[in-house]
C-alpha positions as CSV (number, residue, x, y, z in Angstrom):
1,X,16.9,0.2,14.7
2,X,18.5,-2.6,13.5
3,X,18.9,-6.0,14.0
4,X,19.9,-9.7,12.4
5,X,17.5,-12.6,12.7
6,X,17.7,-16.1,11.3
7,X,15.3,-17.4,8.8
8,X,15.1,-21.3,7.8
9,X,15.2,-20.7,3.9
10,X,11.7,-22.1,3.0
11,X,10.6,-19.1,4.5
12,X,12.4,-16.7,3.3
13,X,11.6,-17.5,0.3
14,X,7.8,-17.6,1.1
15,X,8.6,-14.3,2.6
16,X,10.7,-13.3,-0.8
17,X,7.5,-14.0,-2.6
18,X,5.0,-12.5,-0.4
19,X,7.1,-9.3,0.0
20,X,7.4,-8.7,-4.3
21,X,3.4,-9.3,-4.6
22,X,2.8,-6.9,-1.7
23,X,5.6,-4.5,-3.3
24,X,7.3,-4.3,-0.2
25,X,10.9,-4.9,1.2
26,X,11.5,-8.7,3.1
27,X,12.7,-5.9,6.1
28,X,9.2,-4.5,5.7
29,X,7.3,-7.8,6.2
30,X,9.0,-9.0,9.0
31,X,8.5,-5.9,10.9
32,X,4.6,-6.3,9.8
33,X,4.5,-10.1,11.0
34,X,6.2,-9.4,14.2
35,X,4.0,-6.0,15.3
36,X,0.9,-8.4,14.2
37,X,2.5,-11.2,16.4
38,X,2.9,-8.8,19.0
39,X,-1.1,-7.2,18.9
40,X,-2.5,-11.5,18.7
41,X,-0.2,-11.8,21.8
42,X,-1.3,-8.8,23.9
43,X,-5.1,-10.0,22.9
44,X,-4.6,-13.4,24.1
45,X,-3.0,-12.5,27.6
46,X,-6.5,-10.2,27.8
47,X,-8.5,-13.3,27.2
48,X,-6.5,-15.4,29.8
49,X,-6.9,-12.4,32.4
50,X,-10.5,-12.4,31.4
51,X,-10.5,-15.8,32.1
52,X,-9.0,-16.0,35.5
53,X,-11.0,-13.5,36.4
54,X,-14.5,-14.9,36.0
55,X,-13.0,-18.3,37.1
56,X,-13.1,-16.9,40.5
57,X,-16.4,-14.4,40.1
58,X,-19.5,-15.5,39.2
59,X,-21.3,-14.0,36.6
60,X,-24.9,-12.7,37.7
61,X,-27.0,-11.4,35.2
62,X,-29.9,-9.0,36.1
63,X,-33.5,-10.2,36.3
64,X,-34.9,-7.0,34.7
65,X,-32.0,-7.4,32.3
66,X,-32.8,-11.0,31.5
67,X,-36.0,-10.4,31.1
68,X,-36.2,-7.7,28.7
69,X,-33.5,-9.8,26.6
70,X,-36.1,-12.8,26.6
71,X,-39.2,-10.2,25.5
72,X,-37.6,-9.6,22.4
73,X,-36.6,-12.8,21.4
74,X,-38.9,-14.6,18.8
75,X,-41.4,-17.6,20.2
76,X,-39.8,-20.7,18.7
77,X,-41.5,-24.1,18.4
78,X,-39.1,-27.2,19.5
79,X,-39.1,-30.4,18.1
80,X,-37.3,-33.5,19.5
């Protein structure tokens, strides 16, 4: 499929240059950019459903769990 979009001309130029190192068409590497825009996008409505989620539910972690996580840590000694 086609389709016309509008670049400001700095960046089509960057994009001019980017597209010769990478040996690839300026077509090429907008379709690239916008399926990566696309996948960041997808990831960050996850994190804000992730988020609205444990807004409302409380996070409980096991006491056997937590405990075998603390056995295995390291002693440490503090200073202040």
């Amino acid at each position: 499929m086609n389709t016309a979009i509008s670049l400001d001309i700095n960046v089509f130029r960057e994009a001019e240059q980017e597209a010769d190192n990478l040996r690839i068409s300026v077509t090429e590497l907008c379709s690239m950019a916008i399926q990566a825009f696309i996948i960041n996008n997808k990831k960050s409505t996850l994190t804000k459903e992730l988020d609205a989620f444990y807004s409302t539910h409380k996070a409980v972690i096991d006491d056997d769990i937590m405990q075998a996580q603390m056995a295995i840590l390291p002693e440490e000694d503090w200073e202040w």
